[in-house]
C-alpha positions as CSV (number, residue, x, y, z in Angstrom):
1,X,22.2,0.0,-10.9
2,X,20.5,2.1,-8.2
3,X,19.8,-0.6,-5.3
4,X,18.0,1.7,-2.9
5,X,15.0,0.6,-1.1
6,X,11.7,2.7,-0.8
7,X,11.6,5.0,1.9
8,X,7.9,4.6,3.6
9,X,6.3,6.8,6.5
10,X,3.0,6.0,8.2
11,X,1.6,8.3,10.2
12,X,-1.2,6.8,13.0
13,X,-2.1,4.7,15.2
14,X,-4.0,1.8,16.2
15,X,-5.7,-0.8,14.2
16,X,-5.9,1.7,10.8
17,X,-1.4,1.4,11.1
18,X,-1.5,-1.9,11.9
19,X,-3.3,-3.4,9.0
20,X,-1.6,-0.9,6.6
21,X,2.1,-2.1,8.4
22,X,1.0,-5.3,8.3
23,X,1.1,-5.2,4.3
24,X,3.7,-2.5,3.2
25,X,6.6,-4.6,4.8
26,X,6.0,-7.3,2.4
27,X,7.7,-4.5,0.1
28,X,10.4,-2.8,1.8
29,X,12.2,-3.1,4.9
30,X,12.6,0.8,5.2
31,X,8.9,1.4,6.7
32,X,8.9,4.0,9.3
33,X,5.6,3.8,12.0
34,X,4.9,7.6,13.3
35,X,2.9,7.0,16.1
36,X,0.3,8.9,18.5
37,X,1.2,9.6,21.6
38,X,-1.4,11.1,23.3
39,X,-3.7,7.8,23.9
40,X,-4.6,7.6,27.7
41,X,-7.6,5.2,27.7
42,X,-7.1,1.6,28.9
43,X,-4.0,-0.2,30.0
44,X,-2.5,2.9,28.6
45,X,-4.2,5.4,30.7
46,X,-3.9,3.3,33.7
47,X,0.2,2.7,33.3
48,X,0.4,6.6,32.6
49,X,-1.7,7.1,35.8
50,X,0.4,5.4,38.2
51,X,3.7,4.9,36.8
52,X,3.9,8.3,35.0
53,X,5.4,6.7,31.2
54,X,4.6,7.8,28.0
55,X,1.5,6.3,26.3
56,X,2.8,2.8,25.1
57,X,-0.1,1.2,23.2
58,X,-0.4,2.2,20.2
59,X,3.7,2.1,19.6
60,X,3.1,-1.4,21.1
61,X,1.0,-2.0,18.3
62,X,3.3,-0.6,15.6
63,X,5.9,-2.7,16.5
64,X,3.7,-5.7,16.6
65,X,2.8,-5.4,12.8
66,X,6.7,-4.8,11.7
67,X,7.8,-7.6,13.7
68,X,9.5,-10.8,12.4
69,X,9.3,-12.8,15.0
70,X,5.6,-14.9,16.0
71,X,6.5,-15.6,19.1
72,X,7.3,-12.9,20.7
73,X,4.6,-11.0,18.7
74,X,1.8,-12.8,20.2
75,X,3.7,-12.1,23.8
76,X,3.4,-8.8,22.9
77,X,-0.2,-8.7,22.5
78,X,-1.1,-11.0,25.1
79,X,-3.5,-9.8,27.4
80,X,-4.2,-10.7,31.3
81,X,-7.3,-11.8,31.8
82,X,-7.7,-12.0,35.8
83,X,-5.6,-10.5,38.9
84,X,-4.2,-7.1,39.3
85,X,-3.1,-6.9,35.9
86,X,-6.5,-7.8,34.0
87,X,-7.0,-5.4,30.9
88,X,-3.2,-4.8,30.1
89,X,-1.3,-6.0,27.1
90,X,2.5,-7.4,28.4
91,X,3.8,-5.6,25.6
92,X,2.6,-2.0,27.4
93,X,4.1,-3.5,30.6
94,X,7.6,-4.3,28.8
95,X,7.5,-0.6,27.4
96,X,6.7,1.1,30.8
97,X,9.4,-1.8,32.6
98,X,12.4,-0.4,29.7
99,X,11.4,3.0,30.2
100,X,11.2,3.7,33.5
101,X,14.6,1.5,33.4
102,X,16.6,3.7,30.8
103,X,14.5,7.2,31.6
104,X,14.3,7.5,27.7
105,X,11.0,6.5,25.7
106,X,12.7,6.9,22.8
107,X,15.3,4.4,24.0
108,X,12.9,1.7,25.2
109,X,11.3,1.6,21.4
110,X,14.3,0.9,19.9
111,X,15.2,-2.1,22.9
112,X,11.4,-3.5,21.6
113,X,12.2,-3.6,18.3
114,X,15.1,-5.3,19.0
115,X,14.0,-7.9,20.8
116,X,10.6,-8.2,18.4
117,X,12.8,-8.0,15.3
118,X,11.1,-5.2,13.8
119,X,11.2,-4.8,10.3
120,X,11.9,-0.9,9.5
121,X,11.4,1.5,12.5
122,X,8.9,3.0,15.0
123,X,8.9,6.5,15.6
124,X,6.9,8.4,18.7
125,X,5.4,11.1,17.3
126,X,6.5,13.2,20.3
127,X,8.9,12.3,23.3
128,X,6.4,15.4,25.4
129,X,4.2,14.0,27.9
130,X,0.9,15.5,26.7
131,X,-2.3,15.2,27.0
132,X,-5.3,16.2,24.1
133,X,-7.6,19.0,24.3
134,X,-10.5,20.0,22.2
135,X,-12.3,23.4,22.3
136,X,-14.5,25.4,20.4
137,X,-13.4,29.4,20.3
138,X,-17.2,30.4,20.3
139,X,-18.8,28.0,23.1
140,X,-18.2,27.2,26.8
141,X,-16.9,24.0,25.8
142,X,-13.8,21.8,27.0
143,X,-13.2,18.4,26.1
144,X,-9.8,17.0,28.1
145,X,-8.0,13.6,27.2
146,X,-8.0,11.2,24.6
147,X,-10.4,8.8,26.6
148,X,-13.0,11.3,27.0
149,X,-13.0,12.9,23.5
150,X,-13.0,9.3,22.0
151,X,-16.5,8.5,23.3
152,X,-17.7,12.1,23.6
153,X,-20.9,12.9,21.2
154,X,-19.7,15.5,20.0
155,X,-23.0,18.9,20.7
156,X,-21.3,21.3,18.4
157,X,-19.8,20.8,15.0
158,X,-16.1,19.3,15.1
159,X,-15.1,21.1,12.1
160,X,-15.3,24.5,14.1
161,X,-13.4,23.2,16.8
162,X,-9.7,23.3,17.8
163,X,-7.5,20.4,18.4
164,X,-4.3,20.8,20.3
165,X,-1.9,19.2,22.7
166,X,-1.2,20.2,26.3
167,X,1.5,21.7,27.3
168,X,2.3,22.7,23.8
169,X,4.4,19.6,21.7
170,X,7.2,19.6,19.8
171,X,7.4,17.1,17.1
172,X,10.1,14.0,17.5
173,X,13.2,15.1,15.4
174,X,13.4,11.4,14.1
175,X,9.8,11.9,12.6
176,X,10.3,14.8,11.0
177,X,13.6,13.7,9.4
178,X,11.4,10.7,8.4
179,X,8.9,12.4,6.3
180,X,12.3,14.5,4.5
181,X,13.5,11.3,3.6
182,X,10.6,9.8,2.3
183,X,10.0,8.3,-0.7
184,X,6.1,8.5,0.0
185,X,4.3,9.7,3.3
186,X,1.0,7.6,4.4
187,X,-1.5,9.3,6.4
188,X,-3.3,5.6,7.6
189,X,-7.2,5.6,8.0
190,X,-7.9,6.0,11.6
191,X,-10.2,8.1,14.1
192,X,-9.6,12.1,13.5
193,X,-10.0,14.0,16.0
194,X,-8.1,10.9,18.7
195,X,-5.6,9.0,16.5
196,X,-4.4,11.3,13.4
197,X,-5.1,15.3,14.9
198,X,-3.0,14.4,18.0
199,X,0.1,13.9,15.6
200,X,-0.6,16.4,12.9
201,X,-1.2,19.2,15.4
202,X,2.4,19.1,17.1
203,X,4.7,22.0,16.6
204,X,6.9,20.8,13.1
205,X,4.3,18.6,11.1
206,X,2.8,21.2,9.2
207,X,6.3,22.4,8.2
208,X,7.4,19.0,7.4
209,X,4.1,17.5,5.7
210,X,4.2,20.8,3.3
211,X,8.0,21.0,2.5
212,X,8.7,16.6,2.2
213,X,9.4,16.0,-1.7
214,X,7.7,13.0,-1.5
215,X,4.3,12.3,-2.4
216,X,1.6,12.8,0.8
217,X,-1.1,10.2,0.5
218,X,-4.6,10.2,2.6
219,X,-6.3,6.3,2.6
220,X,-10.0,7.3,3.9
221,X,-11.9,5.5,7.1
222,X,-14.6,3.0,5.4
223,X,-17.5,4.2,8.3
224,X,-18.4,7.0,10.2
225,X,-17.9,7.4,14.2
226,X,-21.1,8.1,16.0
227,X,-21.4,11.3,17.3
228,X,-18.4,12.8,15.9
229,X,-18.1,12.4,12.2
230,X,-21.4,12.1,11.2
231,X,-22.1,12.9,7.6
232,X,-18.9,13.4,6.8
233,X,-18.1,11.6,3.3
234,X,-14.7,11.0,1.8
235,X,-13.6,14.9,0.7
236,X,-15.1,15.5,4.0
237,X,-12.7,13.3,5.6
238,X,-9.5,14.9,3.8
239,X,-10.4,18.3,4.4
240,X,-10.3,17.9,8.2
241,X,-6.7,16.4,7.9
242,X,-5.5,19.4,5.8
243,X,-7.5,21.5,8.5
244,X,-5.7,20.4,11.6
245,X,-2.4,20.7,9.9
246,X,-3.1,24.0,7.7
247,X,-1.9,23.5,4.7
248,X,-3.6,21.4,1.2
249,X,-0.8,19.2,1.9
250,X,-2.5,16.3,0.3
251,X,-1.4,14.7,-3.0
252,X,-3.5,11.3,-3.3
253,X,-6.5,10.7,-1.7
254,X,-7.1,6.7,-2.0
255,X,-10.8,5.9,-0.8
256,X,-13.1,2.7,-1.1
257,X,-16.0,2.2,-3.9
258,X,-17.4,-1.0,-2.8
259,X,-19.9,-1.2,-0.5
260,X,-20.6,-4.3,1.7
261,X,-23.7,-6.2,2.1
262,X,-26.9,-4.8,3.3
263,X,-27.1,-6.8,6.8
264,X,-23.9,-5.9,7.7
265,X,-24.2,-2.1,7.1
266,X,-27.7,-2.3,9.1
267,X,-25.4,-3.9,12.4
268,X,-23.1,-0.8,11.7
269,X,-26.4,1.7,11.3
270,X,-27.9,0.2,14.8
271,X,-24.5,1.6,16.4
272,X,-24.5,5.1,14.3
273,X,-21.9,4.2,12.1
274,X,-22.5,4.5,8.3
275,X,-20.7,4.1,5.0
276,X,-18.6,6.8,4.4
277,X,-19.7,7.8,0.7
278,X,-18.0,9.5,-2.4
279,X,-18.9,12.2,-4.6
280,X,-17.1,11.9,-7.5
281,X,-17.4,15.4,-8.7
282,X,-16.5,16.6,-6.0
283,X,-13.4,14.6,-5.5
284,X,-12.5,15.9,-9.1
285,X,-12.6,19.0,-8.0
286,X,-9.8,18.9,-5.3
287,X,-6.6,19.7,-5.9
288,X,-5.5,16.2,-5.3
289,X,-5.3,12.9,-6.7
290,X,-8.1,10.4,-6.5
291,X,-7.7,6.2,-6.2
292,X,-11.2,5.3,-5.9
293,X,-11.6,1.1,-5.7
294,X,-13.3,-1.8,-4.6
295,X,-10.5,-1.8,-1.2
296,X,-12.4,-3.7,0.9
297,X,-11.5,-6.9,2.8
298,X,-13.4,-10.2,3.0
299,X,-15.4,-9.8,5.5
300,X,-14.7,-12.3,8.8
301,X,-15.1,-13.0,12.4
302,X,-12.1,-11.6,14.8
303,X,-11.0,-13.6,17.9
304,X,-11.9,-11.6,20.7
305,X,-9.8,-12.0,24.4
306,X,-12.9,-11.4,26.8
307,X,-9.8,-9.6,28.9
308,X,-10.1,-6.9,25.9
309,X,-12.5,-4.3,26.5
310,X,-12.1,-2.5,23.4
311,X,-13.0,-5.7,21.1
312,X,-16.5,-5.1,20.6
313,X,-16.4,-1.9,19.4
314,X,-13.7,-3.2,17.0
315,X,-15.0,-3.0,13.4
316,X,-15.8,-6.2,11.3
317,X,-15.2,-3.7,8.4
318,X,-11.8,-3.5,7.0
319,X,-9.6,-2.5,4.4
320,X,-7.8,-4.9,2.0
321,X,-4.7,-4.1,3.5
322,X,-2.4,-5.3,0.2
323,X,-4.8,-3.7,-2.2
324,X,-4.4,-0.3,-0.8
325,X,-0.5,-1.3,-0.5
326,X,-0.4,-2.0,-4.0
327,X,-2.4,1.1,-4.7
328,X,0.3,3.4,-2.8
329,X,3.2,2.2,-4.1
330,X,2.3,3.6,-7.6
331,X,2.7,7.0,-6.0
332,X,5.5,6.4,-4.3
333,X,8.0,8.3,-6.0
334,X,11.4,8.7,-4.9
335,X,13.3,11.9,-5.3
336,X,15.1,12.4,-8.4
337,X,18.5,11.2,-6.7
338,X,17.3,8.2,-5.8
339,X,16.0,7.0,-9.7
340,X,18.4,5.8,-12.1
341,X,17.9,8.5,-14.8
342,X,18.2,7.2,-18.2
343,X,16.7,8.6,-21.8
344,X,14.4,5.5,-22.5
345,X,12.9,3.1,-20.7
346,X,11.5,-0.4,-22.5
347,X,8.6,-1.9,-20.8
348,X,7.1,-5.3,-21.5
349,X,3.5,-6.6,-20.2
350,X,4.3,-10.2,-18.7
351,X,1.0,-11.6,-19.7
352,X,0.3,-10.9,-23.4
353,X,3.4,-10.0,-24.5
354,X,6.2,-12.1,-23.5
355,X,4.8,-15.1,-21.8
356,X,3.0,-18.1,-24.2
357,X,0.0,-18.4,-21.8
358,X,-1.4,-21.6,-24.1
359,X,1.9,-23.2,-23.9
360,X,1.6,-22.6,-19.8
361,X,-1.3,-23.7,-19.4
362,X,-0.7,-27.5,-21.4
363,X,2.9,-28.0,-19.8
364,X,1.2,-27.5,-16.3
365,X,-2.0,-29.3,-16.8
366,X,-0.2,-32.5,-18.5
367,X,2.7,-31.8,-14.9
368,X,-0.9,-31.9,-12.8
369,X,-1.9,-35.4,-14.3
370,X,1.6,-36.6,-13.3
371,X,0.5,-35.6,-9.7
372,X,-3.2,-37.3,-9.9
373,X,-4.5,-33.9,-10.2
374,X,-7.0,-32.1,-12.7
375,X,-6.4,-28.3,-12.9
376,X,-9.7,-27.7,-15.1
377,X,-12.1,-29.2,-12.5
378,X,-13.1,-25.1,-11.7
379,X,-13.8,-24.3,-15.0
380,X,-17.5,-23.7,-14.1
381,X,-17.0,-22.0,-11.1
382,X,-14.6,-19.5,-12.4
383,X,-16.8,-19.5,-15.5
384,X,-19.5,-17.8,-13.3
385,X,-16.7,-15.2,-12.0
386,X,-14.7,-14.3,-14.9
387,X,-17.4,-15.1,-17.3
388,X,-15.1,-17.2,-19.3
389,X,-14.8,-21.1,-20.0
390,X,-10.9,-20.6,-19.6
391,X,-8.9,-22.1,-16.7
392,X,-7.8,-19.3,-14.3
393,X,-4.9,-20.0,-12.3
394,X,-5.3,-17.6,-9.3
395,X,-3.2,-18.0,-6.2
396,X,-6.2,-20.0,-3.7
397,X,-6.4,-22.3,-7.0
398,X,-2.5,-23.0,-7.9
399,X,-1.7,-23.3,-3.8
400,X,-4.3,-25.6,-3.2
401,X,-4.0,-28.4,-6.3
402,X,0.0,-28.3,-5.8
403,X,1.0,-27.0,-2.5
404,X,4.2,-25.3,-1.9
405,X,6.1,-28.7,-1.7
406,X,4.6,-29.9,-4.8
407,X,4.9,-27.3,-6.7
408,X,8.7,-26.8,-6.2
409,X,9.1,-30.6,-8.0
410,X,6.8,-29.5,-10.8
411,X,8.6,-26.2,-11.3
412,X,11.8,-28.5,-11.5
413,X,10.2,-30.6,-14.2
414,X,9.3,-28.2,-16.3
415,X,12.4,-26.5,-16.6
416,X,14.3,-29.4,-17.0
417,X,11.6,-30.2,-19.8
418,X,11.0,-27.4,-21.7
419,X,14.2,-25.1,-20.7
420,X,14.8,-21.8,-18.9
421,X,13.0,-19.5,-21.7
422,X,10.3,-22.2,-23.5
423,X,7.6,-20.2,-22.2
424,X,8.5,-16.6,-23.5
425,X,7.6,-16.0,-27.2
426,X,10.7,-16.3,-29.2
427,X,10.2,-12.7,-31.0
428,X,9.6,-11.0,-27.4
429,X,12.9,-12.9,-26.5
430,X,14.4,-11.4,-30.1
431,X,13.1,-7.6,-28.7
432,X,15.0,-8.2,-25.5
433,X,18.4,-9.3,-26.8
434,X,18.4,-6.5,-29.2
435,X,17.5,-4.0,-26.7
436,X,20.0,-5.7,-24.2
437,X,22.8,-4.6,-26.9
438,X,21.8,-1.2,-27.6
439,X,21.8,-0.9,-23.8
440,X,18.2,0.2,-23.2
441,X,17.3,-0.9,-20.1
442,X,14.4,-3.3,-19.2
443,X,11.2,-3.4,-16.9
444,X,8.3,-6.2,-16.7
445,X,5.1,-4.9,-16.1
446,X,2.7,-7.4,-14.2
447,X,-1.1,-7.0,-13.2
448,X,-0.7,-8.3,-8.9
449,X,1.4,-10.3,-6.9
450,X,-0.7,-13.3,-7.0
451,X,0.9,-17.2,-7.7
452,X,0.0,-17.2,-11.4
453,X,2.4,-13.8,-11.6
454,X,4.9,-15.1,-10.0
455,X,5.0,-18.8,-11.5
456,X,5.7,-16.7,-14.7
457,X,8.4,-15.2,-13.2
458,X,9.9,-18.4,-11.6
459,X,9.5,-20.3,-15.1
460,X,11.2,-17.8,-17.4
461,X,14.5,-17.1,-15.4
462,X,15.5,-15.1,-18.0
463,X,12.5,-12.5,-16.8
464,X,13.7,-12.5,-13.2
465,X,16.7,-10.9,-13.9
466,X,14.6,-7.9,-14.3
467,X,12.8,-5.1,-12.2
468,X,9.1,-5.4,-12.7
469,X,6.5,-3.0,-12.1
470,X,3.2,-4.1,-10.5
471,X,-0.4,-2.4,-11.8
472,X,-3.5,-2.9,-11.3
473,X,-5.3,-4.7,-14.0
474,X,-8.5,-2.3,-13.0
475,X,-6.3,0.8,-13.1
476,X,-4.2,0.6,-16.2
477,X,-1.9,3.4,-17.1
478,X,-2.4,5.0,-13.9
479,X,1.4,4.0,-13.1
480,X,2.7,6.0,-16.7
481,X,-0.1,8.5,-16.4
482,X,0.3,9.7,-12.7
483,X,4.3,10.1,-12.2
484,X,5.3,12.5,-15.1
485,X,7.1,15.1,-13.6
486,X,9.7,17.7,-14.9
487,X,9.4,15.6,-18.0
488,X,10.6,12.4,-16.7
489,X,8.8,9.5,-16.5
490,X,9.2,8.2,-12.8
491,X,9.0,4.5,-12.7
492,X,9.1,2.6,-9.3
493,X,9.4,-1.1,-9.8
494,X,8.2,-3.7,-6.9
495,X,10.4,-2.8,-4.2
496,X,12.0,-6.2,-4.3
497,X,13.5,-5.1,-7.1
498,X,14.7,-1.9,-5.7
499,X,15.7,-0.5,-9.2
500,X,14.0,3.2,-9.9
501,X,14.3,5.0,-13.4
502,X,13.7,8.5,-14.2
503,X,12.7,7.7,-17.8
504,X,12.6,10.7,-20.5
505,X,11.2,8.3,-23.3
506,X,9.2,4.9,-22.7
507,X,9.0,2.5,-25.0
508,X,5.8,0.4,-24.4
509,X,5.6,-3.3,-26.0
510,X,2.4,-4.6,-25.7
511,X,-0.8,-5.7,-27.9
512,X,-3.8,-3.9,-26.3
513,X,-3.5,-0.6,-25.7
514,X,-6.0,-0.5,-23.0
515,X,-2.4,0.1,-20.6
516,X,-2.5,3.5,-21.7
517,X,-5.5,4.4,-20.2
518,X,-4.5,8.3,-18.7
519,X,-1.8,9.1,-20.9
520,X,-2.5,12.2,-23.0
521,X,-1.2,12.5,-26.7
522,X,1.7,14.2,-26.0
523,X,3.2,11.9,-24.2
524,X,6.4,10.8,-25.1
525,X,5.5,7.2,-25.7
526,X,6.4,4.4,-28.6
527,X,4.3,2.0,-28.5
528,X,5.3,-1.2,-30.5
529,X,2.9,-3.9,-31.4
530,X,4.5,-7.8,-31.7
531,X,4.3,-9.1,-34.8
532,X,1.3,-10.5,-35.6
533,X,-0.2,-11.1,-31.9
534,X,-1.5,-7.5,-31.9
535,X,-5.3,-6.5,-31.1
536,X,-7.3,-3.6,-30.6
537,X,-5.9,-0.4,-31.5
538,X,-9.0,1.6,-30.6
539,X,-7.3,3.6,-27.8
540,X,-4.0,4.1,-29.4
541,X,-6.3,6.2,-32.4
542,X,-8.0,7.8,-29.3
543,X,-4.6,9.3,-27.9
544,X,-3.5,10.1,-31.0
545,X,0.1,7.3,-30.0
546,X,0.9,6.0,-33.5
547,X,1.5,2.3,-33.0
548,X,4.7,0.8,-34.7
549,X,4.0,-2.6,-36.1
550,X,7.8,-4.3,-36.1
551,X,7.4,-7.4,-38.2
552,X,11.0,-8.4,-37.5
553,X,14.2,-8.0,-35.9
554,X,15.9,-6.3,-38.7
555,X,13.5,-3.9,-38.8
556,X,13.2,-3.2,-35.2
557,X,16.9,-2.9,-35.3
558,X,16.5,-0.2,-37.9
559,X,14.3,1.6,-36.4
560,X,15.2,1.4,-33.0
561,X,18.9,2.4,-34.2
562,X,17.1,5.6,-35.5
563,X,15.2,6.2,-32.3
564,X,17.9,5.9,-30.2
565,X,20.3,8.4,-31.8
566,X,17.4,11.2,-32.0
């Protein structure tokens, strides 16, 4: 088996890295941060000033969201609040203190992360001391420095303009051998023309962004900036990126659909900021992918230190960091060397297919009255969501009436009840031995990381011993139908599970069909129905995918056996 981890660049700065950091290192440890380094506003600008170090605050940041360790995390973003050193964060003071010690930027990012225990790596986008400029060839106009371009109202039209980086920059080696590696390059959401130009205009990122086999993914700002982007909507948004580098170097464009409440877009509308809005024919039109969701966070209050001048123009609007996470890692497709290439590929959906949901649900309500608990006392509330009667184990629900503690003895009890495999259907356990011996290997697709997922997973040890592949119950079949390429189905399991095929043939066991939503009829697809659980087969007639009906195990062993040797 193919162990290797996925390979995941960032490029950004500020709070649009952070939050997107923050949630892609719950999947792999091999994150790489690429980092803007031509901030000069702030503690930044005044260390640069008077000490004459590269800009620190943004790296500081980076390293912040990767770190393991609380502690020293929250050291590294504590802030003075009186005395000489009011406004800066200790974390810009360690970096300026390690660099001017070693002489060697690079050097004193790699000390950080030691002492943070950084999960993955951050990367300065250039070691050059540089500053930004912004000019437009046609007026008498000259915009110098980060600080000044970020609250400059912009009088001419930023898309004429050019963006570029004084003296002239040369990208950091490390980060351009970061986007070859790649398994899938992010370009986070964050301001254009002061966070992502700075970095995409440097001598090598053009070069390296259009030649990087990996996939190069866009996730689109949720608002406007005032003065600058005004009226830009999302293909708006990507087309400036692939402007400042100069190539369509684009291959998914992720971007929001939901829309938050009225009196919180009016607070944004009294600053000039606005929704940044979709057209979806025109998105269509592009020559890249489109993810269009609800990606939006819940919306909440942020602690503000009255030492930080910067929090109130923070936004209150925010992505849903581990949506969009999810959302990428379907396109994160590894070079070919990196898959484990195999002819077919057997995939099984957890939740219909092999796991005995009814069964579940009485074993754990009957383990809940053990505890003095009564897991169906939502039913009305989650009635009103999921417009169903049912009980719905979600993760707030589950983690509340248990607790982790809890739930660790009733996990104990039901396994030693009902056995390591009570809860998988005995024919999907049938399909799984037989494919087992004719050596086909085996993937578990599941619809989000939340508890009730997982408690699957932990009560059918059997299952774990597989990759699974996570989707997006709203998205179905975007996994099969986005990563054909070369005639190889390219399947990236949750990166816990660090197994990747290349898959020529898939065979899909399921019982609604609704998974294949974006495969065409040619694709190279068997799709079996279990005996007699099966439902709908209205889409399977719409793509032409004839449905094989196995009734039992001698048969599928017949025709499987027959399959196989074609």
């Amino acid at each position: 088996m193919n162990k290797k981890e996925l390979e995941i660049v960032v490029i950004g700065g500020g709070t649009g890295s952070f939050t997107l950091l923050s949630a892609l290192k719950k999947y792999t440890s091999s994150l790489t941060a690429i980092v803007n380094m031509a901030d000069d506003g702030g503690s930044t600008g005044v260390l640069r000033d008077e000490l004459g170090v590269l800009p620190a605050g943004d790296v500081r940041q980076c390293l912040v969201a990767l770190s393991e360790s609380p502690k020293v995390r929250d050291l590294f973003n504590y802030r003075f609040d009186e005395g000489s050193l009011q406004g800066h964060a200790f974390g810009n003071l360690f970096l300026a203190a390690l660099e001017k010690l070693t002489g060697n930027f690079a050097e004193a990012v790699e000390t950080a992360a030691e002492v943070l225990r950084v999960q993955g790596r951050v990367v300065p986008a250039t070691l050059d001391n540089v500053r930004l400029r912004m000019s437009w060839p046609d007026k008498d106009v000259v915009l110098s420095g980060e600080r000044v371009i970020d609250v400059e109202q912009f009088k001419h039209d930023p898309r004429q303009a050019t963006l570029s980086l004084e003296p002239r920059a040369k990208a950091n080696p490390a980060a351009l051998q970061a986007i070859a590696d790649a398994d899938i390059v992010v370009i986070a959401p964050g301001d254009l023309y002061t966070s992502l130009g700075p970095i995409l205009v440097a001598d090598g990122f053009a070069e390296a962004l259009k030649n990087t086999k990996a996939n190069v993914a866009y996730v689109c700002n949720l608002v406007t900036k005032r003065g600058q982007t005004d009226g830009f909507n999302v293909a708006a948004h990507a087309a400036e990126i692939e402007r400042f580098v100069g190539e369509p170097i684009i291959d998914v464009l992720v971007y929001n659909t939901g829309e938050p409440q009225s009196v919180l877009l009016q607070k944004y509308a009294n600053k000039g900021e606005f929704w940044v809005s979709a057209k979806p024919d025109e998105l269509k039109k592009q020559h890249y992918k489109i993810v269009g969701d609800d990606f939006l966070a819940p919306m909440a209050a942020v602690k503000r230190a009255k030492s930080d001048p910067l929090a109130e123009h923070r936004t209150f609007i925010r992505h849903d960091a581990d949506k969009v996470a999810r959302a990428l890692l379907q396109f994160a497709v590894a070079k070919s060397r990196s898959h484990q290439e195999v002819e077919t590929l057997a995939l099984f959906d957890l939740d219909r297919t092999l796991f005995d949901t009814e069964k579940f649900r009485e074993a754990l309500e009957a383990a809940a009255a053990r505890h003095g608990l009564k897991l169906t006392g939502m039913e009305a509330e989650r009635a009103r969501v999921w417009a169903t009667g049912r009980p719905f184990y979600d993760v707030e629900y589950i983690a509340q009436a248990f607790g982790p503690q809890a739930w660790n003895e009733v996990r104990r009890e039901l396994l030693a009840a009902h056995g390591d495999n009570a809860f998988l259907y005995s024919d999907a356990l049938e399909f799984l031995n037989l494919l087992e011996e004719l050596h086909v290997p085996v993937a578990i697709l599941t619809h989000g990381t939340d508890v009730g997922q997982r408690l699957k997973l932990e009560l059918s040890p059997r299952l774990s011993g597989y990759p699974f592949i996570v989707t997006d119950s709203r998205q179905k079949g975007v996994l099969l139908g986005e990563v054909r390429q070369n005639g190889r189905y390219y399947i990236t399991p949750d990166v816990a599970h660090h197994t990747a095929y290349a898959a020529r043939r898939i065979l899909f066991f399921d019982d609604v069909l609704e998974n294949f939503a974006g495969l065409s009829a040619e694709s190279n697809i068997t799709a079996f129905y279990l005996v007699e659980r099966s439902r709908s087969k209205g889409r399977a007639a719409e793509l032409a995918i004839e449905p094989i009906h196995i009734r039992d195990l001698s048969e599928a062993r017949s025709y499987l056996s027959d399959l196989l040797s074609t």
